[in-house]
C-alpha positions as CSV (number, residue, x, y, z in Angstrom):
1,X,10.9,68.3,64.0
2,X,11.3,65.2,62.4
3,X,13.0,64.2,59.4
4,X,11.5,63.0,56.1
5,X,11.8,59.5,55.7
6,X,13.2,58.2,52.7
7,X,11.1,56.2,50.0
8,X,13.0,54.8,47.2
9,X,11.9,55.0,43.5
10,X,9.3,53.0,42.1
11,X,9.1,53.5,38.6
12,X,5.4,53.5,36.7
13,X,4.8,51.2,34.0
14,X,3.3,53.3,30.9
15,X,1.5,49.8,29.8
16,X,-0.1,49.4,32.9
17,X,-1.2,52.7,32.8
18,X,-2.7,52.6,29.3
19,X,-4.7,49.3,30.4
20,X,-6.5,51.0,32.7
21,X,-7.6,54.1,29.5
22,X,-8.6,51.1,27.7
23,X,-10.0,49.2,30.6
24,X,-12.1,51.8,31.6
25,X,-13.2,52.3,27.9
26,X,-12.7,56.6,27.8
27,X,-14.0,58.7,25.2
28,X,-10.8,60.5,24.5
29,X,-7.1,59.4,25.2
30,X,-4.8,62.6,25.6
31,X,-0.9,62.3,25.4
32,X,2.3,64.4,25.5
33,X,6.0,63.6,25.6
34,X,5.8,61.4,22.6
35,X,3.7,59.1,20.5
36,X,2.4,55.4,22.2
37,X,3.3,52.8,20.4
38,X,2.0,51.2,17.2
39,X,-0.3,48.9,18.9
40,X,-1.6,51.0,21.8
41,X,-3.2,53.1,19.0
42,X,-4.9,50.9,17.3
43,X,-6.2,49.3,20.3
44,X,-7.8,52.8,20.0
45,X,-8.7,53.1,17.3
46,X,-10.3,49.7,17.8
47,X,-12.5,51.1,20.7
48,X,-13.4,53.9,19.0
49,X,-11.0,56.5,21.2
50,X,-10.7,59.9,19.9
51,X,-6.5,60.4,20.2
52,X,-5.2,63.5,20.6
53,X,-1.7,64.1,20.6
54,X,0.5,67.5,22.2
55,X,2.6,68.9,19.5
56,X,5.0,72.0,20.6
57,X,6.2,72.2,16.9
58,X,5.6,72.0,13.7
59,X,7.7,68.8,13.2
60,X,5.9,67.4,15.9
61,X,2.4,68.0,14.5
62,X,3.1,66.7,11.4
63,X,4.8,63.7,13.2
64,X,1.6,63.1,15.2
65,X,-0.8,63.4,11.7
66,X,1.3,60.7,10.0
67,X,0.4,58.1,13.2
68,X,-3.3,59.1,12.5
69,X,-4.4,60.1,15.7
70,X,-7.3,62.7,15.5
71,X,-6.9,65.6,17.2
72,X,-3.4,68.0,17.8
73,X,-3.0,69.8,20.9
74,X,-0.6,73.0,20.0
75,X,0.9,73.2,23.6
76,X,2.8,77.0,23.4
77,X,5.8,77.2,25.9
78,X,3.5,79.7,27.6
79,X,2.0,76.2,29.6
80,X,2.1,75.4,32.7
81,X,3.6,71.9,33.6
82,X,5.9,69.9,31.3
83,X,6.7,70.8,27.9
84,X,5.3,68.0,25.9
85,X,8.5,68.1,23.1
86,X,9.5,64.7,21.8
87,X,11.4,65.4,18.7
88,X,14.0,67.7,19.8
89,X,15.1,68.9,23.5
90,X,12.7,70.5,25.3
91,X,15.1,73.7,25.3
92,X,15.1,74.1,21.7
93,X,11.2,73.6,21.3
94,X,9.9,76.9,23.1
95,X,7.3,78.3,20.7
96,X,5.1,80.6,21.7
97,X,1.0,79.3,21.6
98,X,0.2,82.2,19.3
99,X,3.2,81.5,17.1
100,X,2.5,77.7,17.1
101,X,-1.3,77.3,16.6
102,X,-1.1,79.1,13.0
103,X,2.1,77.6,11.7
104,X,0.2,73.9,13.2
105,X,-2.9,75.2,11.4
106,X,-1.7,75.5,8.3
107,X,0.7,72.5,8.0
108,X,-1.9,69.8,8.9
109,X,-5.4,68.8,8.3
110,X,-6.4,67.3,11.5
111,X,-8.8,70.1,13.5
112,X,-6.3,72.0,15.6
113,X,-6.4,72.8,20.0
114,X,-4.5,75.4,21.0
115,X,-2.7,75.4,25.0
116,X,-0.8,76.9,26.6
117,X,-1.4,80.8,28.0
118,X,-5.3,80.9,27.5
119,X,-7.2,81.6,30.6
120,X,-10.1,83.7,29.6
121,X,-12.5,84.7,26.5
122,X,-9.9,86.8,25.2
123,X,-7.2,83.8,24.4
124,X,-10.5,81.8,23.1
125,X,-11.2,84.0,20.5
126,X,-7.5,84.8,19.5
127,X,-7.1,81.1,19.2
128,X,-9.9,80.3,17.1
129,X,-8.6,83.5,14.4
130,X,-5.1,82.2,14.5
131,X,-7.1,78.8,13.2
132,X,-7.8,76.3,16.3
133,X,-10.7,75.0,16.3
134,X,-10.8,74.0,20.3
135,X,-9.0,75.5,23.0
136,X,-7.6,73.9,26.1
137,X,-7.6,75.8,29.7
138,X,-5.3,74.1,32.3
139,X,-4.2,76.9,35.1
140,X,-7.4,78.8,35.2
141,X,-9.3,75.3,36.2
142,X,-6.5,74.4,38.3
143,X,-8.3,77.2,40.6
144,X,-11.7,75.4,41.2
145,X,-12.0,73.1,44.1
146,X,-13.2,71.0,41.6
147,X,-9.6,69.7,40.1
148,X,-8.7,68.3,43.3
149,X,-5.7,70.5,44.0
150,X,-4.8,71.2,47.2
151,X,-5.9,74.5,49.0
152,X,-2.4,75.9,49.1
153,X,-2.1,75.4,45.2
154,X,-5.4,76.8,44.8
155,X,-4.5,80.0,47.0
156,X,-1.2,79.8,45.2
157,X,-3.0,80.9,41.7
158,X,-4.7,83.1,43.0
159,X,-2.2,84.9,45.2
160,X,0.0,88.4,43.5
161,X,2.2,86.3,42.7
162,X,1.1,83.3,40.3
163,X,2.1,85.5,37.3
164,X,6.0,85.3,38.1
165,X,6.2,81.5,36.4
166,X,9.5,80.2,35.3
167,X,10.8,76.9,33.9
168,X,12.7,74.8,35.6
169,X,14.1,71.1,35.5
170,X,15.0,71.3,38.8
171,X,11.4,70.2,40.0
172,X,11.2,66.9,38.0
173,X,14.4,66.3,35.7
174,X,12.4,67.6,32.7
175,X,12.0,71.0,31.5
176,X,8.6,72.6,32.9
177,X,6.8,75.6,33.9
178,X,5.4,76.3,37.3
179,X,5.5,79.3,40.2
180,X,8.7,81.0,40.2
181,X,9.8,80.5,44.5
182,X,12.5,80.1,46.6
183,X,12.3,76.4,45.9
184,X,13.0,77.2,41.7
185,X,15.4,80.1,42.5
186,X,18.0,76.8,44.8
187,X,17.3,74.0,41.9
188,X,18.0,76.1,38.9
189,X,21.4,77.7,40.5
190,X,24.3,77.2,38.6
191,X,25.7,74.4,41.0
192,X,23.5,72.0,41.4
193,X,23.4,68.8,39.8
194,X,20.1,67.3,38.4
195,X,18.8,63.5,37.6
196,X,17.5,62.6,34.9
197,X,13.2,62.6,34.9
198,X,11.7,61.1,37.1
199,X,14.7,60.3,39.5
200,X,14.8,64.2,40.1
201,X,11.3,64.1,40.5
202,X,11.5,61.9,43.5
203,X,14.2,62.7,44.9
204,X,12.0,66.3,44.9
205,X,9.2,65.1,46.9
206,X,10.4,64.1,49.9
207,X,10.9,67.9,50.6
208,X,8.2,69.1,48.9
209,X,6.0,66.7,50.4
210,X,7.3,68.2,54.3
211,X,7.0,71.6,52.9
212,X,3.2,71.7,51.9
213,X,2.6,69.8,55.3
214,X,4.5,72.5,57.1
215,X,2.8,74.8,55.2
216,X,6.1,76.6,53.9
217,X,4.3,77.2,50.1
218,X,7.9,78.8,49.0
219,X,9.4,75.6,49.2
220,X,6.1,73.8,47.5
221,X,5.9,73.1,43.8
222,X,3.0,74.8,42.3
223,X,2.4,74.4,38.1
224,X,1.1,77.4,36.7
225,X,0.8,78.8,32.9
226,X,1.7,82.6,32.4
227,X,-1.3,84.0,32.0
228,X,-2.2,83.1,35.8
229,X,-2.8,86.9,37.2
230,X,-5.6,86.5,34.0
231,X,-8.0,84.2,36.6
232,X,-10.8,85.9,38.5
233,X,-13.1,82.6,39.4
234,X,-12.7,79.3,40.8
235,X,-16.3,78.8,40.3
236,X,-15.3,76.1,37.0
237,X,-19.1,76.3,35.8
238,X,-19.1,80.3,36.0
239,X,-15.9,80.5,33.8
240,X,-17.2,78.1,31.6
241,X,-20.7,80.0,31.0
242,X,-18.7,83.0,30.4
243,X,-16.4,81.6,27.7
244,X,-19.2,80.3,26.1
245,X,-21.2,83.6,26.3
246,X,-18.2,85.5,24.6
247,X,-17.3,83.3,22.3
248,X,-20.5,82.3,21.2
249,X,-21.2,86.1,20.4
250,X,-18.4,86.6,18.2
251,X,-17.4,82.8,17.2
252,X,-19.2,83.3,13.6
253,X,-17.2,86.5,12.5
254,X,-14.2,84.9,14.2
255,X,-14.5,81.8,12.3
256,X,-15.2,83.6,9.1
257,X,-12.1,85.5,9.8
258,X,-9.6,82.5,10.6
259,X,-11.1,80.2,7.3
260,X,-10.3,83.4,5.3
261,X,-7.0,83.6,6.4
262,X,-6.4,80.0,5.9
263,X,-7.5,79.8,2.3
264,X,-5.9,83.1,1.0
């Protein structure tokens, strides 16, 4: 066959990229790894974009309430994809969702997401008692031909094995969750040497890239939260009628509940 050919690094500028949220005027500017700078968010603020920043500890949420942005995203090390942390190493900042979201809860008044694990009415609901007042599902819309993921990935989720996740720096140069394969198993052996994110990341691609077009999925990176084996729809629209059906049954008693618990 032939050999990958070789692309060398070209590294994304984060201001050009944040032109184009403010360009394109969105409703709601999400962000992990960090907080933007100063003037980025008040060029929000300006525009009237709800922020929301990705806190995966306590430090970090009250870190992310004292730049004023609007909404925290709790992001549990139960996630799939990169760990948000930006205070300490990602390593030592691996909370669990349903151990963050009430500690976050109660140690800031901005309303509270919770991430990270959730992937069906269930999760909703214990998020909401444990005080969130949103929830966030990545993996289980991941599924949908909707999210523009490619038909391995898809099949991937769904597949016996999308529960066995594991995290790795391996993939990308920073810590994240995805798939445990054959491909996770070779980066995260004792002997190999990693660059630092994105440089890993790139370096990455150029087999991953030959793998998915060979179709050899074990050698394919595939991002994927724990709760995985939890999907049963990639019909987006269904899943979302049902999380609004259950929770919409029991969101009074479950809200009753968390306020309760938050004002004992």
């Amino acid at each position: 066959g032939t050999l990958p050919t070789y692309r060398p690094y070209e590294g994304l500028r984060f201001e050009d990229q944040v032109r184009a949220v403010l360009d394109q005027k969105v409703p709601v500017f999400s962000f992990i790894c960090g907080i933007p700078p100063k003037e980025i968010l008040q060029e929000c603020r300006r525009q009237q974009i709800v922020l929301m920043g990705t806190a995966t500890t306590v430090d970090e949420a009250r870190a992310l309430e004292e730049s004023e942005v609007d909404v925290i995203v709790a992001s549990g090390q139960e996630a799939g994809g990169h760990r948000g942390s930006f205070l300490k190493p990602a390593g030592e900042s691996l909370v669990g969702t349903f151990s963050l979201v009430p500690q976050v809860a109660d140690a800031v008044s901005l309303p509270v997401v919770a991430a990270g694990g959730i992937a069906e009415a269930r999760g909703v609901l214990a998020a909401l008692a444990l005080g969130a007042e949103g929830v966030l599902l990545g993996t289980a819309f991941a599924v949908s031909p909707l999210s523009g993921a490619s038909p391995a990935y898809r099949a991937a989720l769904l597949g016996r094995h999308a529960g066995r996740t594991a995290l790795t720096r391996g993939f990308t140069g920073r810590l994240a969750r995805g798939v445990d394969n054959e491909l996770m198993a070779l980066l995260n052996g004792p002997e190999i040497d990693l660059l630092p994110y994105p440089l890993q990341r790139q370096l990455v691609r150029h087999l991953t890239d030959a793998a998915q077009k060979a179709g050899k999925d074990d050698l394919a990176i595939f991002w994927a939260g724990q709760s995985a084996d939890l999907i049963r729809t990639d019909d987006a629209m269904a899943l979302i009628d049902e999380l609004a059906s259950a929770v919409g049954s029991l969101a009074g008693l479950v809200l009753a509940f968390a306020g309760a618990r938050r004002h004992r």
